[in-house]
PDB file of N, H, CA, C and O in Angstrom:
ATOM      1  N   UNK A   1     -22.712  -6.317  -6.530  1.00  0.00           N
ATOM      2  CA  UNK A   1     -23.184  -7.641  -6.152  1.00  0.00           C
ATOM      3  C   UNK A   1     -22.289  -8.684  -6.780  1.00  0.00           C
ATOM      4  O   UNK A   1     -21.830  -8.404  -7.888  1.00  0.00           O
ATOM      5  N   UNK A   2     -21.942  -9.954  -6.184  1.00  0.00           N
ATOM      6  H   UNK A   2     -22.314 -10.181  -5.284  1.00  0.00           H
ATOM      7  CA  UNK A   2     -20.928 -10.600  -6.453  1.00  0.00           C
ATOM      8  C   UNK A   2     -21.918 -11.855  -7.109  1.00  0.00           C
ATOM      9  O   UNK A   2     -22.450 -12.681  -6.367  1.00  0.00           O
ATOM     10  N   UNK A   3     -22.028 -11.869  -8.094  1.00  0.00           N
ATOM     11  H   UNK A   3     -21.595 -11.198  -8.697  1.00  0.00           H
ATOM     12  CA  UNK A   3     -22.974 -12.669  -8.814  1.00  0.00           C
ATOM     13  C   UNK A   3     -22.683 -14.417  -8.824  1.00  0.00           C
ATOM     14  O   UNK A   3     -23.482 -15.173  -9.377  1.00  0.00           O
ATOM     15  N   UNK A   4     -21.509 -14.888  -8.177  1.00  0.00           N
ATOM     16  H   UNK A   4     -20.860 -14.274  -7.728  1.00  0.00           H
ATOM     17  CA  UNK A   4     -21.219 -16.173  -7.830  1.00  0.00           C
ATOM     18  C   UNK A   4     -21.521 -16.628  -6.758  1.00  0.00           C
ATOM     19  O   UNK A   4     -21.675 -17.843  -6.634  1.00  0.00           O
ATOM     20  N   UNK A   5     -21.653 -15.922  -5.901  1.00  0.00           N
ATOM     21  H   UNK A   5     -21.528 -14.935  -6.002  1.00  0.00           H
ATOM     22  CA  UNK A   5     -22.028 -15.913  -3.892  1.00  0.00           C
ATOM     23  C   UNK A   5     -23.298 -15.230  -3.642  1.00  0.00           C
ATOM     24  O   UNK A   5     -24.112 -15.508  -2.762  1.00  0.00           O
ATOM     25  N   UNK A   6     -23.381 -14.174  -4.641  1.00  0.00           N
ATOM     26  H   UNK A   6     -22.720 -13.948  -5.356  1.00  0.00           H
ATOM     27  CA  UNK A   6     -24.930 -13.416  -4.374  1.00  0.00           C
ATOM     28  C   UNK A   6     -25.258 -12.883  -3.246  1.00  0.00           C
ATOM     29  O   UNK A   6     -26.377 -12.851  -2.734  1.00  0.00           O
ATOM     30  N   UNK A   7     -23.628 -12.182  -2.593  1.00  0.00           N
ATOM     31  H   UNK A   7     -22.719 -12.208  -3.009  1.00  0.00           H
ATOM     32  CA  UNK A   7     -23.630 -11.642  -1.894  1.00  0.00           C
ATOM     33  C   UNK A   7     -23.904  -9.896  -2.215  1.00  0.00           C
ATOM     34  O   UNK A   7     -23.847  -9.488  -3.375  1.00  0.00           O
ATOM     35  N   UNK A   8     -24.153  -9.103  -1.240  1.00  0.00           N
ATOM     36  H   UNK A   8     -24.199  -9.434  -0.297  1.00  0.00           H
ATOM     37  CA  UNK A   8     -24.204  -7.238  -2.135  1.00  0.00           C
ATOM     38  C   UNK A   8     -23.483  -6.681  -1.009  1.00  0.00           C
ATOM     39  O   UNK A   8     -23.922  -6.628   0.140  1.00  0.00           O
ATOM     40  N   UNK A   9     -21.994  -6.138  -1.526  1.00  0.00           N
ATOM     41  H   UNK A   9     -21.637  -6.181  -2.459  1.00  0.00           H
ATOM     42  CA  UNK A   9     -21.316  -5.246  -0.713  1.00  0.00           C
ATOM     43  C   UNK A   9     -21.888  -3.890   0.143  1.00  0.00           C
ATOM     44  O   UNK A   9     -22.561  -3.042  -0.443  1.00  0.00           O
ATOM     45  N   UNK A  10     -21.646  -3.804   1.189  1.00  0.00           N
ATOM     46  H   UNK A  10     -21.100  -4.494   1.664  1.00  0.00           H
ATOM     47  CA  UNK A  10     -22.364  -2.630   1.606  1.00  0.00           C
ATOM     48  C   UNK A  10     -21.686  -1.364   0.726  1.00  0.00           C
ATOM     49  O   UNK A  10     -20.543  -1.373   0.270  1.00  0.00           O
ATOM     50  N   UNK A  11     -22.501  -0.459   0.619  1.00  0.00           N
ATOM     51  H   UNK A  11     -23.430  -0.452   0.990  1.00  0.00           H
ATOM     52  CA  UNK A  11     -21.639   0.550   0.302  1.00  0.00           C
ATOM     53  C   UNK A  11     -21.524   1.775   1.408  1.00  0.00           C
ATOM     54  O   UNK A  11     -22.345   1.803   2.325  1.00  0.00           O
ATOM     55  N   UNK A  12     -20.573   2.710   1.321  1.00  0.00           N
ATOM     56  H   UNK A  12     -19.906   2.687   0.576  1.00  0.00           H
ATOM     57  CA  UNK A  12     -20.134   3.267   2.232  1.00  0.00           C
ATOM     58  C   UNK A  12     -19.826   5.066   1.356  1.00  0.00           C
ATOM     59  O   UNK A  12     -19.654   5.403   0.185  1.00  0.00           O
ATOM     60  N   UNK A  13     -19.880   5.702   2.470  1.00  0.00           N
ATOM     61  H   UNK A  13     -20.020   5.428   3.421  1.00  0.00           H
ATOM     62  CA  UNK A  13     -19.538   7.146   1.745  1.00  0.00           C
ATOM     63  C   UNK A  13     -17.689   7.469   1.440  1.00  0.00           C
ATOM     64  O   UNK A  13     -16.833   6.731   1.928  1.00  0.00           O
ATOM     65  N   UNK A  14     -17.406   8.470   0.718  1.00  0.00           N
ATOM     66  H   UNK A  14     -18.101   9.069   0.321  1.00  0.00           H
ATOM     67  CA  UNK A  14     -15.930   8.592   1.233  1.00  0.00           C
ATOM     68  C   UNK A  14     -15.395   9.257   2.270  1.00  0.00           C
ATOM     69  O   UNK A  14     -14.208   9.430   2.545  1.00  0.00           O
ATOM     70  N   UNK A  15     -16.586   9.696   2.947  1.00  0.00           N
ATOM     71  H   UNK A  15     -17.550   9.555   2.724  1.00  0.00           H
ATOM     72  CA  UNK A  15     -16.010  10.522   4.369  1.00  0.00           C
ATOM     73  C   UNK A  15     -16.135   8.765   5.241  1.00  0.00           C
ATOM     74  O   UNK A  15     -15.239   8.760   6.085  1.00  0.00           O
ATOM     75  N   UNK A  16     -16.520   8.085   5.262  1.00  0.00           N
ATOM     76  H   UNK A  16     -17.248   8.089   4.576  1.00  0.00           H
ATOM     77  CA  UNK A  16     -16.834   6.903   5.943  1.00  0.00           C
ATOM     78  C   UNK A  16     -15.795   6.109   6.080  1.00  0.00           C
ATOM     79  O   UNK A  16     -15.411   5.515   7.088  1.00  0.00           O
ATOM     80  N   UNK A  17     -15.088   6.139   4.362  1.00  0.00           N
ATOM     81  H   UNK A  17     -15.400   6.622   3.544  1.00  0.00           H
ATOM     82  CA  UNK A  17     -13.739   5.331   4.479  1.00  0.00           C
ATOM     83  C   UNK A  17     -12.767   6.146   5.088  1.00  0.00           C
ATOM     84  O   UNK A  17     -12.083   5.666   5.991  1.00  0.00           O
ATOM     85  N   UNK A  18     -12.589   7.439   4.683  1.00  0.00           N
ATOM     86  H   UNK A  18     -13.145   7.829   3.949  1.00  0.00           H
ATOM     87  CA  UNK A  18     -11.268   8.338   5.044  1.00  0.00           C
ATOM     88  C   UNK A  18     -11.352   8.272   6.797  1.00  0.00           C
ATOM     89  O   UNK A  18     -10.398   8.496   7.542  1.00  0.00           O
ATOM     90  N   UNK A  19     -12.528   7.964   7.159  1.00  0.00           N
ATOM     91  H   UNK A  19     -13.303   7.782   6.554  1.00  0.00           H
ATOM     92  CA  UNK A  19     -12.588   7.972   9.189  1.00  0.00           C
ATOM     93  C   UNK A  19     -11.727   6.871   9.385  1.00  0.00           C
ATOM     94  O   UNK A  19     -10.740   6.615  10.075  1.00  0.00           O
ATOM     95  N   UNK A  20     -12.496   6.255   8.467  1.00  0.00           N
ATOM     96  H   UNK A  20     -13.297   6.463   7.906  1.00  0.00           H
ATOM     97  CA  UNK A  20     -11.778   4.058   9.323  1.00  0.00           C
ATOM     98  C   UNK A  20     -10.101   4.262   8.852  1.00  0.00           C
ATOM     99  O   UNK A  20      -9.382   3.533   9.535  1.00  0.00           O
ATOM    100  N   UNK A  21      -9.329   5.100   7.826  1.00  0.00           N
ATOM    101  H   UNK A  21      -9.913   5.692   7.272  1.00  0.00           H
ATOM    102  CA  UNK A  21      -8.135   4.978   7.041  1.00  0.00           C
ATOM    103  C   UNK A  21      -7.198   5.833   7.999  1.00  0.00           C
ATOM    104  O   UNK A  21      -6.087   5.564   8.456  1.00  0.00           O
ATOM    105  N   UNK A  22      -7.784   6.640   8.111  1.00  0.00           N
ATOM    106  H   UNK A  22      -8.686   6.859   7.739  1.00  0.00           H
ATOM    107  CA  UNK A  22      -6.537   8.042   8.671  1.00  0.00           C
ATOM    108  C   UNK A  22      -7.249   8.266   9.920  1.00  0.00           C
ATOM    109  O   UNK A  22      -8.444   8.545  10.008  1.00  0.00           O
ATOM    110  N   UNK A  23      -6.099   8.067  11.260  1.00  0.00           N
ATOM    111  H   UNK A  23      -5.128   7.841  11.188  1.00  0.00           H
ATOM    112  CA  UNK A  23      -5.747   8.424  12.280  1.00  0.00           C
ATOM    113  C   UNK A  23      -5.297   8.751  12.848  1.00  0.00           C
ATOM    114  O   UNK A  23      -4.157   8.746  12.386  1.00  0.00           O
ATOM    115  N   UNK A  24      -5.282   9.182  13.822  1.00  0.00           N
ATOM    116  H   UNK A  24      -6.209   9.186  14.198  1.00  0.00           H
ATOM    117  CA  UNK A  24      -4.020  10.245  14.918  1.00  0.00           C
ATOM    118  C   UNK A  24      -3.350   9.040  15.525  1.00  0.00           C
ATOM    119  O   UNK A  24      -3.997   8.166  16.102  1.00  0.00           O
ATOM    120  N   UNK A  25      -1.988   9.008  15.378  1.00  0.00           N
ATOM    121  H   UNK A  25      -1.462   9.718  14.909  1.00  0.00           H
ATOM    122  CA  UNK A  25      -1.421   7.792  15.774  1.00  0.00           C
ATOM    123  C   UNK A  25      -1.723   7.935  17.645  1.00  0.00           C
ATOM    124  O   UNK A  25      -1.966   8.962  18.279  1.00  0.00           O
ATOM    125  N   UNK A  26      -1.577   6.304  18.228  1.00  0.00           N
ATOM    126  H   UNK A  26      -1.380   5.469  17.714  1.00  0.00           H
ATOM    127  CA  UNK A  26      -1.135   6.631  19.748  1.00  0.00           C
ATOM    128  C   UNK A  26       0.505   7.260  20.123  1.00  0.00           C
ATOM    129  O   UNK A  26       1.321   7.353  19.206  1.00  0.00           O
ATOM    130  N   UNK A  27       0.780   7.565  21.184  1.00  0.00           N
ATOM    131  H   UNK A  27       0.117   7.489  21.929  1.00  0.00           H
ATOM    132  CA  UNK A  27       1.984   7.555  21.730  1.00  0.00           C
ATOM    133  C   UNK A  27       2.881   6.339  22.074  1.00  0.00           C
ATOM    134  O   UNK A  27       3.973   6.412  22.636  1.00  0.00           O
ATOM    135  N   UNK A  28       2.044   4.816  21.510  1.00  0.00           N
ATOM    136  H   UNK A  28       1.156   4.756  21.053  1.00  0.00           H
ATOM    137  CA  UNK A  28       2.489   4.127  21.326  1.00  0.00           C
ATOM    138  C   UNK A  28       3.191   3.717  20.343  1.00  0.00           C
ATOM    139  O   UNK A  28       4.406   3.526  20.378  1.00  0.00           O
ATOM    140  N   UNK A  29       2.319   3.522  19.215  1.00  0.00           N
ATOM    141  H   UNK A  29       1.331   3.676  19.187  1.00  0.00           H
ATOM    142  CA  UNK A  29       2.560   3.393  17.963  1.00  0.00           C
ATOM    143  C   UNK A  29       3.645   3.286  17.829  1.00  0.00           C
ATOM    144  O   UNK A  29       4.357   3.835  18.670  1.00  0.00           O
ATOM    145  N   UNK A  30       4.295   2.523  16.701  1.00  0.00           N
ATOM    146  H   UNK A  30       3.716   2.077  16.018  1.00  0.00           H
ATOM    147  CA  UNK A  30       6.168   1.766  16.415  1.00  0.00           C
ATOM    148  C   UNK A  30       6.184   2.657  15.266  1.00  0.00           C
ATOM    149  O   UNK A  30       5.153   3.076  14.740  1.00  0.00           O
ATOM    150  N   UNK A  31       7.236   2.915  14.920  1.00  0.00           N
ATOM    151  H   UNK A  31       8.074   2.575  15.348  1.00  0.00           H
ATOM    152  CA  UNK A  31       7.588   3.743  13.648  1.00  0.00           C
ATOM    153  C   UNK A  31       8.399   2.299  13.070  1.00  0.00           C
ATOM    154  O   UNK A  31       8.746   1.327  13.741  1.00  0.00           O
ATOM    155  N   UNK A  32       8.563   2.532  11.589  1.00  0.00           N
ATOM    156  H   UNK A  32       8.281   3.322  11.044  1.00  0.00           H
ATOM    157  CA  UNK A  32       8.993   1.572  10.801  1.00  0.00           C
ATOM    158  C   UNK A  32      10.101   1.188  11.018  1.00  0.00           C
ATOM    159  O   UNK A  32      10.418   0.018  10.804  1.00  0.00           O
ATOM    160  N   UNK A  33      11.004   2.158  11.529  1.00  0.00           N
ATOM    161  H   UNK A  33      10.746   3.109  11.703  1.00  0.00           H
ATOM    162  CA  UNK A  33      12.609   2.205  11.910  1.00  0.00           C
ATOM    163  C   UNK A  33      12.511   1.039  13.020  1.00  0.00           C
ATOM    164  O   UNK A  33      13.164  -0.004  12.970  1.00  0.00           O
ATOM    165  N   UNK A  34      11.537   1.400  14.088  1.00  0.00           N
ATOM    166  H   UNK A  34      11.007   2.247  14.129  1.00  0.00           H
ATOM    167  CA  UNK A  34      11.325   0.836  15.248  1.00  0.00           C
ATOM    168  C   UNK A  34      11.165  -0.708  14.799  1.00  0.00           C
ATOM    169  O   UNK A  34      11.764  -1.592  15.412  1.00  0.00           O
ATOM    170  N   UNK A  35      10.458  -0.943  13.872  1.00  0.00           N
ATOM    171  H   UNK A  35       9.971  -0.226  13.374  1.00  0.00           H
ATOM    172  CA  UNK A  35       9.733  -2.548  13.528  1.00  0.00           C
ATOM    173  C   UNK A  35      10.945  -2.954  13.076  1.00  0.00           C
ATOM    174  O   UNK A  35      11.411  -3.847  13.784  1.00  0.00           O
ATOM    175  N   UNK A  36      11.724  -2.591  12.039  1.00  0.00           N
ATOM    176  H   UNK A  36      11.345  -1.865  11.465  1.00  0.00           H
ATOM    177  CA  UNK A  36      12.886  -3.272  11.754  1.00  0.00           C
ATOM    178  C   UNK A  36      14.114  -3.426  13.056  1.00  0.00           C
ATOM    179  O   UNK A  36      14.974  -4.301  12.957  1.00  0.00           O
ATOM    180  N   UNK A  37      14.079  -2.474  14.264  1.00  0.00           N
ATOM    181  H   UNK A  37      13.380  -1.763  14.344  1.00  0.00           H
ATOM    182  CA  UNK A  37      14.752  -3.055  14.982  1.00  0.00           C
ATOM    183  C   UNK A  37      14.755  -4.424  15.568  1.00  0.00           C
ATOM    184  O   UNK A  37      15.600  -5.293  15.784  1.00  0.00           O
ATOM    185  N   UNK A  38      12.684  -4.175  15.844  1.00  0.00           N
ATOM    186  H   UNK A  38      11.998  -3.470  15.668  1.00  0.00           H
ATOM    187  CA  UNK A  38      12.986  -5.264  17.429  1.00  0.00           C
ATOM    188  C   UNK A  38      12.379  -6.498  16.104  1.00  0.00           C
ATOM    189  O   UNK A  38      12.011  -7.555  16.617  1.00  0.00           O
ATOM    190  N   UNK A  39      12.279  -6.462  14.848  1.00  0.00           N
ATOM    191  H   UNK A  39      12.578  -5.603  14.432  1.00  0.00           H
ATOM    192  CA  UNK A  39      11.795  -7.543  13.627  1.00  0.00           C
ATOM    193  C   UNK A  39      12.559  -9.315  14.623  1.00  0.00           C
ATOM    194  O   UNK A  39      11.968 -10.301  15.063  1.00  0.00           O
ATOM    195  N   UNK A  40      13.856  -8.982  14.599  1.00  0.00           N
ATOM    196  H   UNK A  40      14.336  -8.181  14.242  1.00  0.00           H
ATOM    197  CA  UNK A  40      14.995  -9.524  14.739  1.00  0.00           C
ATOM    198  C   UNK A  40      14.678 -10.476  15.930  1.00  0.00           C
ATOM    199  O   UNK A  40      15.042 -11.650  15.862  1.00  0.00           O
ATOM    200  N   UNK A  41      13.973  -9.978  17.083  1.00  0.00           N
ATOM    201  H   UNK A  41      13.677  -9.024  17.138  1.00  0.00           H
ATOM    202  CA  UNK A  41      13.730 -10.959  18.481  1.00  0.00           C
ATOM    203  C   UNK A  41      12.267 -11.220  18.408  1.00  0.00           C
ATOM    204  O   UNK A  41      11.478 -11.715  19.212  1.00  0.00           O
ATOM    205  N   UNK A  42      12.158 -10.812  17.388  1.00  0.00           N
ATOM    206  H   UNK A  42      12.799 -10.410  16.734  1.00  0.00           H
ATOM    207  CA  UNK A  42      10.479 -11.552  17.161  1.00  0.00           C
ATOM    208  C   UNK A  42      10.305 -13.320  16.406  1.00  0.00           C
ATOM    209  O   UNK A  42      10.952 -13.938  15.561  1.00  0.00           O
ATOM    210  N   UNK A  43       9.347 -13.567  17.065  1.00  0.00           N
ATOM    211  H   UNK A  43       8.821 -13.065  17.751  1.00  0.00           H
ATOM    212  CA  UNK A  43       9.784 -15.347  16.221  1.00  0.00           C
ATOM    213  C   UNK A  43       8.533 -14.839  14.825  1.00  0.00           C
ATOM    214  O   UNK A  43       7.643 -14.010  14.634  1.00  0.00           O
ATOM    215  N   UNK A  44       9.311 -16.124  14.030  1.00  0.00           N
ATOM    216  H   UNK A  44      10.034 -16.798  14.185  1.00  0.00           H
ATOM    217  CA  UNK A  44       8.919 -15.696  12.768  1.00  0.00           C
ATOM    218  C   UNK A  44       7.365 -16.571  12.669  1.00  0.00           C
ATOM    219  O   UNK A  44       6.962 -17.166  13.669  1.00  0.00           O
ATOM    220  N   UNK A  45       6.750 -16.576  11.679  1.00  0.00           N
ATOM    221  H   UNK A  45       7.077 -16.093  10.867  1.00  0.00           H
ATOM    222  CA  UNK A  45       5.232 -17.005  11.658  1.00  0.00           C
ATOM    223  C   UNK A  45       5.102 -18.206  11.641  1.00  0.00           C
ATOM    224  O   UNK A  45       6.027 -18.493  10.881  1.00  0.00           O
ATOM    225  N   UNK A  46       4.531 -19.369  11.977  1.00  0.00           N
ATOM    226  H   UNK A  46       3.780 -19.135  12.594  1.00  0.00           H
ATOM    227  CA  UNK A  46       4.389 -20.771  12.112  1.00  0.00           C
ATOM    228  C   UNK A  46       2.907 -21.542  11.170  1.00  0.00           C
ATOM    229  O   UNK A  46       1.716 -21.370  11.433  1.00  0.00           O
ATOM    230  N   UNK A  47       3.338 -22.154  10.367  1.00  0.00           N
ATOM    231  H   UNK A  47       4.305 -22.294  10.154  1.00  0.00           H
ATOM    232  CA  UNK A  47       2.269 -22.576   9.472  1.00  0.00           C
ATOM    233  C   UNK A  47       0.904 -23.265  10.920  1.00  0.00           C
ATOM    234  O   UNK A  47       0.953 -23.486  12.130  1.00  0.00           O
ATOM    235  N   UNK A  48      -0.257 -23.375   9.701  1.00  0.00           N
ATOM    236  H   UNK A  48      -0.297 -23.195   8.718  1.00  0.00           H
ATOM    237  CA  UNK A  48      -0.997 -24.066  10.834  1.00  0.00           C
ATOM    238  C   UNK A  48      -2.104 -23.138  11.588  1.00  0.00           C
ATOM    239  O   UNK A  48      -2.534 -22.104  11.077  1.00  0.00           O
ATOM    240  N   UNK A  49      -2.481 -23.582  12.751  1.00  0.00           N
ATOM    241  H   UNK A  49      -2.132 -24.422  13.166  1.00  0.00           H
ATOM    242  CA  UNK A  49      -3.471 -22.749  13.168  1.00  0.00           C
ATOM    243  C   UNK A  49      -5.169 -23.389  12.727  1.00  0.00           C
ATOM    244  O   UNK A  49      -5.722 -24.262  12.059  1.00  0.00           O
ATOM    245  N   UNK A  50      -5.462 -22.193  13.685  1.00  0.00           N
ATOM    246  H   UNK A  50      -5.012 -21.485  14.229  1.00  0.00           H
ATOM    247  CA  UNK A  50      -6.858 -22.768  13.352  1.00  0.00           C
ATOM    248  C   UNK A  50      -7.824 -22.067  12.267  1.00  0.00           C
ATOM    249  O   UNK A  50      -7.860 -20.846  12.112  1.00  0.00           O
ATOM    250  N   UNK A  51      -8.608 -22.994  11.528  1.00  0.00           N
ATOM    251  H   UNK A  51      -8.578 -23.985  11.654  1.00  0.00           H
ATOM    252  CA  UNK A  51      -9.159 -22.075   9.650  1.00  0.00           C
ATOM    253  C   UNK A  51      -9.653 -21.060  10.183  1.00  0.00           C
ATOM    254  O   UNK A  51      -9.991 -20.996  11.365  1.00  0.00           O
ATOM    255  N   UNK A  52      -9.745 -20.144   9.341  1.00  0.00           N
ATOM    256  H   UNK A  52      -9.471 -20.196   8.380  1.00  0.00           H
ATOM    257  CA  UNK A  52     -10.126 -18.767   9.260  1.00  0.00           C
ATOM    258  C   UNK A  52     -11.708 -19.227   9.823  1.00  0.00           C
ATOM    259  O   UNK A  52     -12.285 -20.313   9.881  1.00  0.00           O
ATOM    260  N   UNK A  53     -12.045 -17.985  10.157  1.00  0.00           N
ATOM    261  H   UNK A  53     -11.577 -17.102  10.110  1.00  0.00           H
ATOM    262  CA  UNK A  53     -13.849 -17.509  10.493  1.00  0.00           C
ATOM    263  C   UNK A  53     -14.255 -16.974   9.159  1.00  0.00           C
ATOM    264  O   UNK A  53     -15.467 -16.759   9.118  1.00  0.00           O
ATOM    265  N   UNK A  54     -13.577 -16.673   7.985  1.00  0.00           N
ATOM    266  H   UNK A  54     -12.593 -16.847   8.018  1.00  0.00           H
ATOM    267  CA  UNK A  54     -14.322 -15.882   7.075  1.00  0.00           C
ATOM    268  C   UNK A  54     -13.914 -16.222   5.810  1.00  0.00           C
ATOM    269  O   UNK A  54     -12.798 -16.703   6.008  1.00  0.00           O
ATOM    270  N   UNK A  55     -14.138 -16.269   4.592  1.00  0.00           N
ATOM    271  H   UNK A  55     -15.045 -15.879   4.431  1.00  0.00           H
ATOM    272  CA  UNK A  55     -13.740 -16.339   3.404  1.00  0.00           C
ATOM    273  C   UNK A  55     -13.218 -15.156   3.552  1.00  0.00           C
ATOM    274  O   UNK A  55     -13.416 -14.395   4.499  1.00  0.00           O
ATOM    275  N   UNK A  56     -12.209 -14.889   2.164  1.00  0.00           N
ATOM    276  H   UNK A  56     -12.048 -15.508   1.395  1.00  0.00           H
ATOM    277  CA  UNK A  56     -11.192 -14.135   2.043  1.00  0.00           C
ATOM    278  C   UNK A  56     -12.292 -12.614   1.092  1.00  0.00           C
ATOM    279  O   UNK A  56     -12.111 -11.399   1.005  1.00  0.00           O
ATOM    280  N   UNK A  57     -12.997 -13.228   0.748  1.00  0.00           N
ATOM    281  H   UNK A  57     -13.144 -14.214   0.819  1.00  0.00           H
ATOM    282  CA  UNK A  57     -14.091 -12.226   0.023  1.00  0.00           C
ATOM    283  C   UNK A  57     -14.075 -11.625  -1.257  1.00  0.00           C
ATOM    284  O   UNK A  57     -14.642 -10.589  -1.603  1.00  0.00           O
ATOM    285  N   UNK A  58     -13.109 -12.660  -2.160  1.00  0.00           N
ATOM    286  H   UNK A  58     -12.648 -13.502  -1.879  1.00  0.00           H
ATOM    287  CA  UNK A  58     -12.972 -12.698  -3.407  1.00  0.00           C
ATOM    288  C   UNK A  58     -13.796 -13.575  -3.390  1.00  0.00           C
ATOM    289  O   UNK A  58     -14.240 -14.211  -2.435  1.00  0.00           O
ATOM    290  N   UNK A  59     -14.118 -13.653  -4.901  1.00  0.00           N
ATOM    291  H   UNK A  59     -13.757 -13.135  -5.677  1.00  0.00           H
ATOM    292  CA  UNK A  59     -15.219 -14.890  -5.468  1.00  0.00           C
ATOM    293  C   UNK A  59     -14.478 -15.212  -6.586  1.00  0.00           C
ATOM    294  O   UNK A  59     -14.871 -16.090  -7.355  1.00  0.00           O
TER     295      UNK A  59
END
């Protein structure tokens, strides 16, 4: 329980996390090699935007 927000984390099993963590990639999926190619014709990130929907969930 986060005693500044008085919020209470759910808790979860470790078979629960290891489902959501590890996956069978698609046949899509970019390999890292791949990301550093096409990095290059990608535009880079632009400040701004619209505020988040959520606190960051530190307190």
């Amino acid at each position: 329980m986060c005693v500044s927000c008085k919020l209470v984390a759910p808790s979860y099993s470790r078979s629960e996390v290891m489902d959501a963590t590890v996956r069978k990639p698609y046949p899509t999926d970019l390999t890292d090699l791949q990301w550093e190619i096409i990095q290059v014709v990608l535009p880079a990130a632009r400040p701004g935007g619209r505020p988040g929907r959520w606190t960051s969930g530190r307190c």
